[in-house]
C-alpha positions as CSV (number, residue, x, y, z in Angstrom):
1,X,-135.7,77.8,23.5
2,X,-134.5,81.3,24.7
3,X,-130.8,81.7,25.2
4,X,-129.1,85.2,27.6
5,X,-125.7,84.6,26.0
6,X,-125.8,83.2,22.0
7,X,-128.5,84.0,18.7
8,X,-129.6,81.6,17.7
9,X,-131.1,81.8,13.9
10,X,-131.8,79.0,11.1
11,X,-131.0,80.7,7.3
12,X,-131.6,79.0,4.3
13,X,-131.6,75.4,6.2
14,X,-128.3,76.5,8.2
15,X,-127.9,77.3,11.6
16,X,-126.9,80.3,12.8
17,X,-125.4,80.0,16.4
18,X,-123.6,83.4,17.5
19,X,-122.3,83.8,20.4
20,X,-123.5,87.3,21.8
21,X,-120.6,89.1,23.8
22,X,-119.1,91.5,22.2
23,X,-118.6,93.3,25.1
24,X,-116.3,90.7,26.2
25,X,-115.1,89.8,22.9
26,X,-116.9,86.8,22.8
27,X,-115.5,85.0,25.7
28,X,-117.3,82.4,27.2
29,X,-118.5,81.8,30.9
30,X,-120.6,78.8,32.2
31,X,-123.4,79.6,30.7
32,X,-122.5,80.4,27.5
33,X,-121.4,76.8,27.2
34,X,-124.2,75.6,28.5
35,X,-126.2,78.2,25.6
36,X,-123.8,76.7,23.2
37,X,-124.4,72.7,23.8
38,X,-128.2,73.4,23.4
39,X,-128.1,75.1,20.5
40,X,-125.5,72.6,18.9
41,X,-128.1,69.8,19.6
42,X,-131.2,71.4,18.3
43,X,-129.3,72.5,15.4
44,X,-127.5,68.8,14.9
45,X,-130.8,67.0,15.4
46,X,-133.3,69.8,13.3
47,X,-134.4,68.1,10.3
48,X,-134.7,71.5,8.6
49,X,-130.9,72.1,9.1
50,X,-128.1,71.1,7.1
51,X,-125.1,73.1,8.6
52,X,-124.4,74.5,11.2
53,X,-122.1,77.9,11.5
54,X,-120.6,78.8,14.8
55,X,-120.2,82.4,14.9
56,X,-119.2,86.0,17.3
57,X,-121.2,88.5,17.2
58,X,-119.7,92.1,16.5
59,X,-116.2,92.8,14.3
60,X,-113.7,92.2,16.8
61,X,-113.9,88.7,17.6
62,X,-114.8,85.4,17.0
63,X,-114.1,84.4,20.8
64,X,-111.2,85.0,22.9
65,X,-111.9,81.5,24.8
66,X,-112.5,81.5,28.7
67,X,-113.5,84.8,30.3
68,X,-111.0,85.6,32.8
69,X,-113.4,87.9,34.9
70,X,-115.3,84.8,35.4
71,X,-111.9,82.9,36.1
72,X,-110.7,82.9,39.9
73,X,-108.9,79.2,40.1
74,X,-112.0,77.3,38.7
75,X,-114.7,78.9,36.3
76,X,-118.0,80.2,37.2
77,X,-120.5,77.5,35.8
78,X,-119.9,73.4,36.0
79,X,-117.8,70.8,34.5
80,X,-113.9,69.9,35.6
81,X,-112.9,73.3,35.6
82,X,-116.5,75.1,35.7
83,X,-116.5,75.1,32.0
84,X,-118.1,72.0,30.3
85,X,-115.4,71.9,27.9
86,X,-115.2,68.2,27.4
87,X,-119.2,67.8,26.1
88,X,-118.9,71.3,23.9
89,X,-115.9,70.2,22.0
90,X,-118.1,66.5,21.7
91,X,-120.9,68.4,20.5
92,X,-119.4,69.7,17.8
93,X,-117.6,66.2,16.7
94,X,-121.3,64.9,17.2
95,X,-123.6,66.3,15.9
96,X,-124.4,64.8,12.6
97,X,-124.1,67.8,10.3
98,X,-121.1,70.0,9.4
99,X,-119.9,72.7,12.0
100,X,-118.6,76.0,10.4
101,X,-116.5,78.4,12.1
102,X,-117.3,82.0,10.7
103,X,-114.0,83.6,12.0
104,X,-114.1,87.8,11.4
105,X,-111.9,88.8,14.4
106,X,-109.9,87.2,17.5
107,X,-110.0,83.3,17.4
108,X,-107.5,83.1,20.5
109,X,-107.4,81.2,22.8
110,X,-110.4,78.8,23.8
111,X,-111.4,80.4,20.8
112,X,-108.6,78.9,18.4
113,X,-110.1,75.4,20.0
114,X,-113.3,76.0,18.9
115,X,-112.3,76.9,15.4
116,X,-110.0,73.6,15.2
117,X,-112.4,71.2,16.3
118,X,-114.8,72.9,13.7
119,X,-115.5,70.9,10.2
120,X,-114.5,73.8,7.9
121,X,-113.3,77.1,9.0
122,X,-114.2,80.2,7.0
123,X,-112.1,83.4,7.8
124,X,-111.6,86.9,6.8
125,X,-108.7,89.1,5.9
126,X,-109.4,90.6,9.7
127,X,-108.9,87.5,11.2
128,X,-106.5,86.8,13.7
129,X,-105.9,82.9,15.0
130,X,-103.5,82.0,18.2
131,X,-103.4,80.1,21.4
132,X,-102.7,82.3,24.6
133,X,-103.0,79.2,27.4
134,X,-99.6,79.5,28.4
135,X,-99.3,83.4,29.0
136,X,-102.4,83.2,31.0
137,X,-101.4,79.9,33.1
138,X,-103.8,77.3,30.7
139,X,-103.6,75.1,28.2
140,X,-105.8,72.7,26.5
141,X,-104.8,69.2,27.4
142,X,-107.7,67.6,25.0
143,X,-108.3,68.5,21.3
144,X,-107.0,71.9,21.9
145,X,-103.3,70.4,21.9
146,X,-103.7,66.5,20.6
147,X,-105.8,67.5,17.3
148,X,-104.5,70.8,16.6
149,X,-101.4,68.5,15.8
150,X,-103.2,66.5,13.3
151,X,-105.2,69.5,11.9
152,X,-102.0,71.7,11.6
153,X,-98.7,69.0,11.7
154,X,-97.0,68.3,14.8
155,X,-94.3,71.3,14.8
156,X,-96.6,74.0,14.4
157,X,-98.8,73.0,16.9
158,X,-95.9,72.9,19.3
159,X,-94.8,76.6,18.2
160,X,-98.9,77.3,18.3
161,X,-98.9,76.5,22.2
162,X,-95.2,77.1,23.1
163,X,-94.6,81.3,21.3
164,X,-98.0,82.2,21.5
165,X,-97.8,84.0,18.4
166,X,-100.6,85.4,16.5
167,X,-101.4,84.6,12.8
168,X,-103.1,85.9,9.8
169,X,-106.8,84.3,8.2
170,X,-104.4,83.7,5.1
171,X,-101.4,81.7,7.7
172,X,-103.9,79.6,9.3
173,X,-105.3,78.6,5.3
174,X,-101.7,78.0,4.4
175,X,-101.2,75.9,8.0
176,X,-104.2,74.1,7.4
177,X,-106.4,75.4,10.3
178,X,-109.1,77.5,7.8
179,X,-110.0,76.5,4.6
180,X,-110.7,80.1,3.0
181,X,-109.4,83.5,3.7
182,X,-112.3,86.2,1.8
183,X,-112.4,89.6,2.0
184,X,-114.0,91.1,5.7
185,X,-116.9,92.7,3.2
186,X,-117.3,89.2,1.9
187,X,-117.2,87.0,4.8
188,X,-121.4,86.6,5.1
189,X,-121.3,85.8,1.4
190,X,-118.9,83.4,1.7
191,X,-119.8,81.4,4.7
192,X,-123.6,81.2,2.8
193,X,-122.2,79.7,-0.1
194,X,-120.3,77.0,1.2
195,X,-124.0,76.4,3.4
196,X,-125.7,76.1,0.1
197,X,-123.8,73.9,-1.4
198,X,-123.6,71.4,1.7
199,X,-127.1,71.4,1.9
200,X,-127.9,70.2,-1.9
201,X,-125.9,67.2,-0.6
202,X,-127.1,64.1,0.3
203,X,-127.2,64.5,4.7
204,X,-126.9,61.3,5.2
205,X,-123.8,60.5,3.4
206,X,-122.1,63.6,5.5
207,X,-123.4,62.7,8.9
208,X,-121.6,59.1,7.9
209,X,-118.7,60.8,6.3
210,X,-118.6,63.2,9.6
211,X,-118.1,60.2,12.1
212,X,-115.8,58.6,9.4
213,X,-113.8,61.3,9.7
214,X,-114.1,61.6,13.6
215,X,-113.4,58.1,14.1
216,X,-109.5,58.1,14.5
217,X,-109.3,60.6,17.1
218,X,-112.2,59.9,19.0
219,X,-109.7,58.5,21.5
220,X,-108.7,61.6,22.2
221,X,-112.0,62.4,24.3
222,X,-110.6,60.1,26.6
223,X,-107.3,62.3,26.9
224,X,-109.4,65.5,27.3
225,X,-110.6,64.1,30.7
226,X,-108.0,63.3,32.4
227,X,-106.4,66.1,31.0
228,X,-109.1,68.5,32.6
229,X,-108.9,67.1,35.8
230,X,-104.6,67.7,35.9
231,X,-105.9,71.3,34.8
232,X,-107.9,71.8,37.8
233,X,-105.0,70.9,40.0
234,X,-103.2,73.6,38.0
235,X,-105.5,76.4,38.7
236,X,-104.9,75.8,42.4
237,X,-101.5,76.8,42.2
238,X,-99.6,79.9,42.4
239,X,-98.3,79.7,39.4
240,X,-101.6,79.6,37.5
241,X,-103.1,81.9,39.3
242,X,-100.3,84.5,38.3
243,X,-101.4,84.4,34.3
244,X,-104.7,86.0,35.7
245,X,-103.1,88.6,38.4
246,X,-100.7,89.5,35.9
247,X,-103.8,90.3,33.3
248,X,-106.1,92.0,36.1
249,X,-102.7,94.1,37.3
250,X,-102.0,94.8,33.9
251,X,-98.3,93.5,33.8
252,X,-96.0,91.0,32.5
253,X,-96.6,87.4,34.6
254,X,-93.8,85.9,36.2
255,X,-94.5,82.6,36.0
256,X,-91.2,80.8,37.2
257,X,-91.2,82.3,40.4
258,X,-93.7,79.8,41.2
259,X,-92.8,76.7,39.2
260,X,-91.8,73.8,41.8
């Protein structure tokens, strides 16, 4: 299986899927979700693999979510939104084997999802976790916002989404969105060990523990799409579209001009 925009690599019996855009800081088009989905199902259904570990290539970032060159009122590739969001985030509920989020850089954004819906979340000092939807016109209406609330408590995610704010590998461990914060020289290390140890486990117990685990906010699947659909009506409007003329023009949006 050859892939344009992700690595894919098995270590050690884990699964190294990277996505490959450094140049963008990791930002994902169409395809890359596309890249991403396959690679989560060979990985999930490899008898050979016992973790997975969702990762960015370069130091920068992790991923910066949706790549706004890509991004002119719908995306470039399919789905609601032309972004297959709703199946990635299932793929990583679904596949029966731990997903880890390797996080060395940037986690904004799209990004921030990814490392939510994640199993564990490895980080390092470098690390940098926020949501940007609403400076840029977007949000999440799915696990983004709904389980970022259970994973983190329902205040912060509300201050998450509303401010915008950026915050530390060793904030997000104390909010409860990553589980370690190593040093950046460490990171590799780290993640490898906690892959190590998951794997002298018994996989079947996990994969049943996983969907344990999953089971109470499966429900919220359901929310993602409809919630997709009311954000493709979104990115028809002015105001939307000003998040992404503001960035391209390089100035402050002014977002309430357009709010009906």
């Amino acid at each position: 299986m050859e892939f344009e925009d992700i690595l894919y690599e098995v270590r050690n019996g884990a699964a190294w899927i990277t996505i490959n855009r450094p140049e963008k800081l990791n930002s994902f088009r169409g395809q890359t979700c596309d890249e991403l989905i396959k690679a989560l199902n060979k990985a999930g259904y490899d008898r050979n693999v016992g973790v997975v570990v969702l990762a960015g290539a370069g130091d920068r970032a992790f991923c910066t979510g949706g790549d706004q060159s890509a991004h002119n009122g719908n995306y470039d590739g399919r789905g609601t939104i032309g972004l297959p969001m709703e199946e990635l985030h299932t793929a990583i509920r679904d596949v029966p084997k731990p997903v880890i989020a390797r996080v060395q850089g940037y986690a904004i954004g799209g990004g921030n999802v990814l490392c939510t819906i994640c199993d564990l979340t490895i980080c390092s000092e470098k690390a940098q976790f926020g949501q940007a939807g609403p400076k840029m016109g977007s949000v999440d209406p799915g696990y983004g916002t709904a389980f970022l609330a259970r994973v983190v408590g329902e205040k912060k995610a509300r201050e998450i989404w509303y401010l915008c704010r950026r915050y530390s590998g060793a904030e997000a461990v104390t909010m409860g969105l990553a589980n370690i914060c190593v040093p950046h020289d460490q990171l590799d290390a780290e993640v490898q060990k906690w892959c190590d140890e998951i794997c002298e486990k018994s996989p079947t117990a996990i994969a049943i523990a996983k969907r344990s685990f999953n089971v109470d906010t499966a429900h919220q699947s359901g929310i993602a799409g409809l919630g997709m659909y009311a954000l493709k009506l979104f990115y028809d409007t002015e105001e939307s579209r000003e998040g992404v003329n503001a960035l391209k023009e390089k100035r402050k949006p002014e977002f309430r001009k357009y709010a009906k």
